[in-house]
N, C-alpha and C positions, 0 to 999 in steps of 0.2 A: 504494500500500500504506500509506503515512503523508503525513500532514500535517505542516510545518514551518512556524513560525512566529517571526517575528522581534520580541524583547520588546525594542525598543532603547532603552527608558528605565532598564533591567534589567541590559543587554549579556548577555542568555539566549536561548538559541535552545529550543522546546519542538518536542519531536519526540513527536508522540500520532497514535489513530485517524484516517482521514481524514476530513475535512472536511465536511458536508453541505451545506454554503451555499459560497460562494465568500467569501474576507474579504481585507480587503487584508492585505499583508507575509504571507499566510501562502501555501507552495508547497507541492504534491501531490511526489509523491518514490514511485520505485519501491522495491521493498523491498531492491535491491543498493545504491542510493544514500544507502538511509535508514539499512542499516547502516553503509556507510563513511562517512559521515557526520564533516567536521570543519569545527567551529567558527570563527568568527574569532578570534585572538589576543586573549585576556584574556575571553575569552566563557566561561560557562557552557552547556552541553546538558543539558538534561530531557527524558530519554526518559519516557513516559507508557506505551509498551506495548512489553515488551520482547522479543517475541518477534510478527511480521507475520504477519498470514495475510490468504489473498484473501478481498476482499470479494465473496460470493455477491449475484445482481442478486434483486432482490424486486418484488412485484404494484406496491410505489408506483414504482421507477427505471421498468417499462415503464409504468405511469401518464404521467409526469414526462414519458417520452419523445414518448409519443401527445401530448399538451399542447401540447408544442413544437412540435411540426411543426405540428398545427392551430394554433399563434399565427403561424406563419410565412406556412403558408398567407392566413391570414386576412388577416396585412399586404400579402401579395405583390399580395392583389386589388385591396385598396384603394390602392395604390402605381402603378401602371398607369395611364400619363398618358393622357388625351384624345388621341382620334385628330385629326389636323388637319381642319380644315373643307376641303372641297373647290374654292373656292377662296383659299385660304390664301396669302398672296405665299411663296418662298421664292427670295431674292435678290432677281434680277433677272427670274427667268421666273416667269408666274402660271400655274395652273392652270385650263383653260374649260370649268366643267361642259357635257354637251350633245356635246362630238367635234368641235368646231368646227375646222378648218385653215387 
């Protein structure tokens, strides 16, 4: 429901909309956490929206999401080691194309 973020050159915590990108020091917070929300000692909070509501999903998040999975896909195939050659040593026993005994 909000984004938290920690200004520590500041000692301010900024508590706004959630976040569209990932950033560092800043955390996702559900809307019970983001109101009870307390600071560290000697800190400041900047709330940015002072009243939460859910974020409804739109045409780019299922964009976003199709994306992803085809980047995954796409790594997963090029990720997939070479099959061993047949006869390949493994240890001490080798593999005899052919069915030889």
């Amino acid at each position: 429901m909000a984004t938290l973020t920690y200004v520590y050159a500041d000692r301010t915590v900024v508590l706004g909309p959630l976040a569209v990108k990932k950033e560092p020091f800043a955390y996702d917070l559900c809307a019970e956490h983001a109101e009870h929300l307390t600071p560290p000692r000697g800190w400041e909070v900047i709330r940015l929206a002072p009243e939460w509501e859910a974020a409804q999903p739109s045409d780019e998040d299922l964009a976003a999401l199709a994306d992803s999975i085809r980047e995954r896909a796409r790594r997963a195939v090029h990720d997939v080691p070479p099959a061993p050659l047949p006869s390949a040593r493994r240890g001490h026993l080798r593999v005899v194309p052919g069915g030889a005994a």
